[in-house]
C-alpha positions as CSV (number, residue, x, y, z in Angstrom):
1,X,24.2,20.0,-31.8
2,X,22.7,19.1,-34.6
3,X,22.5,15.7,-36.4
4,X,23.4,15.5,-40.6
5,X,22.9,12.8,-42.6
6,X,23.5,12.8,-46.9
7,X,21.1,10.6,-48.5
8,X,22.0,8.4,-51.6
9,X,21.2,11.3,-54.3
10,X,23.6,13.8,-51.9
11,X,20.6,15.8,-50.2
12,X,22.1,16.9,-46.6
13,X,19.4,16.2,-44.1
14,X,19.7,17.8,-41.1
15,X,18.0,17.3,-37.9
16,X,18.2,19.6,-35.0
17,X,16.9,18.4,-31.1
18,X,13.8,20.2,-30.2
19,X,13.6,21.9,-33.7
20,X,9.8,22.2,-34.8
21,X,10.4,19.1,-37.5
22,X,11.6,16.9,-34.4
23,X,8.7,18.1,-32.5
24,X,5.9,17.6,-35.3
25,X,7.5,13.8,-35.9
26,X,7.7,13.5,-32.5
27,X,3.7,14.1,-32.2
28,X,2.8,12.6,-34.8
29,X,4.0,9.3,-34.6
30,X,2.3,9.7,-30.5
31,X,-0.7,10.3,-32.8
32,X,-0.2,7.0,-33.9
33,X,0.0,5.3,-31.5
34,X,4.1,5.1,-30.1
35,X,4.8,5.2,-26.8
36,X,7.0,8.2,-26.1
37,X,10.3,6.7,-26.3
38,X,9.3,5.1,-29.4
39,X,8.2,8.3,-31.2
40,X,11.1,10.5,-30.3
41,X,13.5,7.4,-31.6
42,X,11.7,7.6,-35.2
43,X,11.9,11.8,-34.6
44,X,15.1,11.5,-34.5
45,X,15.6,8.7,-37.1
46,X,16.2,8.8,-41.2
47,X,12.6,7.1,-41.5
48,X,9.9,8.6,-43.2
49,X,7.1,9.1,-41.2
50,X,4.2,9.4,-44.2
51,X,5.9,5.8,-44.9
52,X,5.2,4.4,-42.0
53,X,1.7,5.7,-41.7
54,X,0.9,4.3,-45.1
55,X,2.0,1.3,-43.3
56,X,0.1,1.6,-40.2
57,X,-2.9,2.3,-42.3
58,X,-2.2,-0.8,-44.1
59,X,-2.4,-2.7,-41.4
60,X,1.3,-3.3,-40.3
61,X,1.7,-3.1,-36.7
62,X,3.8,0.2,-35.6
63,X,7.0,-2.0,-34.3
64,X,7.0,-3.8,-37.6
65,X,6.4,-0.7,-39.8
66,X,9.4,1.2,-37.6
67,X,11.6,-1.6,-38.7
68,X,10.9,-1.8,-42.1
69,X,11.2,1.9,-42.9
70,X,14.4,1.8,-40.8
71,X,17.4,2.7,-43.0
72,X,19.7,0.2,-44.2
73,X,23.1,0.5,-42.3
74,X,25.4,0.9,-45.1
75,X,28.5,-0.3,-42.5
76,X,26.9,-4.4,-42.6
């Protein structure tokens, strides 16, 4: 099953598990430094992941980066 989201200018992003994007976010955010429950959360997330390694690179620690790239629950 696959996971869609629309973003706020109407792209459809769509996320599939074990596709090769969910694996290269997956990695990459390992690169960085997230333990593996961490990076397969922000895999599977809305996040951007250049944005939070501008952040990390920045100096933001990776918990605080994760939250603020989280997106915005519309719902609250």
């Amino acid at each position: 099953m696959s996971e869609t989201n629309a973003t706020p200018d109407g792209t459809v992003i769509i996320r599939v598990p074990g596709s090769p994007e969910i694996v290269w976010r997956t990695r990459r955010m390992l690169s960085l430094g997230a333990d593996a429950e961490l990076a397969a959360e922000i895999a599977n997330s809305d996040a951007d992941v250049h944005d939070i390694e501008r952040l990390l690179k920045a100096g933001c620690p990776l918990e605080l980066a994760w939250t603020i790239t989280q997106p915005v629950d519309a719902g609250s």
